[in-house]
C-alpha positions in Angstrom: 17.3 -99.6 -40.7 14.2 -98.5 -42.6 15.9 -94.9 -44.3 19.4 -94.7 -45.2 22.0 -91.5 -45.5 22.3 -90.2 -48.9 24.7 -87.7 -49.8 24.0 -84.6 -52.8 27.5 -84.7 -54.1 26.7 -81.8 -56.0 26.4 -79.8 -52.9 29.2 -81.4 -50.9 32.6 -79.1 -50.3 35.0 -81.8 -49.3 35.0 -81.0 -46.0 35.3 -84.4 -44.3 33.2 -83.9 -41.3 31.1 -87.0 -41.9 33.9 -89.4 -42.5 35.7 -87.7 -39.5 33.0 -88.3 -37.5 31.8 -91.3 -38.3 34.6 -93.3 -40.3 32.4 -96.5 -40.6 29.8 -94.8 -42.4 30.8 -92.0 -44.8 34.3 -91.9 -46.6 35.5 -89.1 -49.4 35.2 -90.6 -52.8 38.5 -90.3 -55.5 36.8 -86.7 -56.0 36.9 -85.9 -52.8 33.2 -85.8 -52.3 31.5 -87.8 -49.5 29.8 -90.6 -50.1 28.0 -93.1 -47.4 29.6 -96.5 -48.3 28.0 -98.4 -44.8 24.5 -97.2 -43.7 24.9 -99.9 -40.9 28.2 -98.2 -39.8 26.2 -96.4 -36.9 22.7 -95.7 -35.5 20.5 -93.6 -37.0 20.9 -91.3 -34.0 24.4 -90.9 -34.6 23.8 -90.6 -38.5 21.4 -87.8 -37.3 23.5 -85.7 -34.8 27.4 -86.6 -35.9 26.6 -86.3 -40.0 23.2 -84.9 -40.9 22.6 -82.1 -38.4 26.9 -81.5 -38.5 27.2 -81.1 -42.0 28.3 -77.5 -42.7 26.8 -77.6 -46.6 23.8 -79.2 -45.5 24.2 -82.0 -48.3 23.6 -85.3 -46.3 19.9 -86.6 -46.3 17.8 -89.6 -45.5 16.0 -91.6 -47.8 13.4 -94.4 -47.8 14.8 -98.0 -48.0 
Protein backbone atom coordinates (compact mmCIF):
# COMPACT_ATOMS: atom_id res chain seq x y z
CA UNK A 1 0.00 0.00 0.00
CA UNK A 2 1.91 3.11 -1.10
CA UNK A 3 -0.44 5.85 1.35
CA UNK A 4 -1.82 4.92 4.58
CA UNK A 5 -5.11 6.31 6.66
CA UNK A 6 -4.26 8.81 9.13
CA UNK A 7 -6.62 10.10 11.51
CA UNK A 8 -6.64 14.21 12.97
CA UNK A 9 -7.65 13.22 16.47
CA UNK A 10 -8.05 16.65 17.10
CA UNK A 11 -10.97 16.75 14.84
CA UNK A 12 -12.46 13.41 15.55
CA UNK A 13 -16.05 13.39 17.65
CA UNK A 14 -16.03 9.71 18.72
CA UNK A 15 -18.41 8.76 16.47
CA UNK A 16 -17.27 5.22 15.61
CA UNK A 17 -18.18 5.02 12.01
CA UNK A 18 -14.75 3.96 10.85
CA UNK A 19 -14.19 1.18 13.38
CA UNK A 20 -17.97 0.25 12.67
CA UNK A 21 -17.22 0.00 9.28
CA UNK A 22 -14.23 -1.37 9.01
CA UNK A 23 -13.25 -3.14 12.36
CA UNK A 24 -9.87 -4.47 11.01
CA UNK A 25 -8.66 -1.09 10.25
CA UNK A 26 -9.72 1.73 12.62
CA UNK A 27 -10.48 1.13 16.44
CA UNK A 28 -11.45 4.13 19.21
CA UNK A 29 -8.44 4.71 21.29
CA UNK A 30 -8.82 4.80 25.55
CA UNK A 31 -10.02 8.52 24.64
CA UNK A 32 -12.39 7.51 22.55
CA UNK A 33 -10.84 8.99 19.45
CA UNK A 34 -10.20 6.83 16.29
CA UNK A 35 -7.19 5.78 15.48
CA UNK A 36 -6.06 3.41 12.37
CA UNK A 37 -4.16 0.58 14.09
CA UNK A 38 -4.01 -1.88 10.63
CA UNK A 39 -3.62 0.09 7.30
CA UNK A 40 -3.63 -3.48 5.64
CA UNK A 41 -7.00 -4.21 7.37
CA UNK A 42 -8.79 -3.37 3.88
CA UNK A 43 -8.25 -1.97 0.37
CA UNK A 44 -7.62 1.31 -0.23
CA UNK A 45 -11.00 1.37 -1.99
CA UNK A 46 -12.79 0.48 1.03
CA UNK A 47 -10.47 2.79 3.20
CA UNK A 48 -11.79 5.44 0.60
CA UNK A 49 -15.63 4.86 0.52
CA UNK A 50 -16.40 2.98 4.15
CA UNK A 51 -13.93 5.58 6.24
CA UNK A 52 -12.60 8.56 4.37
CA UNK A 53 -15.53 9.70 2.28
CA UNK A 54 -18.04 8.31 5.46
CA UNK A 55 -16.49 10.19 8.05
CA UNK A 56 -19.09 12.80 9.36
CA UNK A 57 -16.05 15.25 10.83
CA UNK A 58 -14.10 14.84 7.91
CA UNK A 59 -10.95 13.88 10.08
CA UNK A 60 -9.54 10.72 8.35
CA UNK A 61 -6.84 11.39 5.66
CA UNK A 62 -4.21 9.57 3.54
CA UNK A 63 -0.69 10.06 3.79
CA UNK A 64 2.45 9.08 1.85
CA UNK A 65 4.24 5.85 2.99
Amino acid sequence: MARTPWVEKDECTSCGLCADNLPDVFRLDEDGLAECFNPQGASEEDIQALAIDACPAECIHWKAG
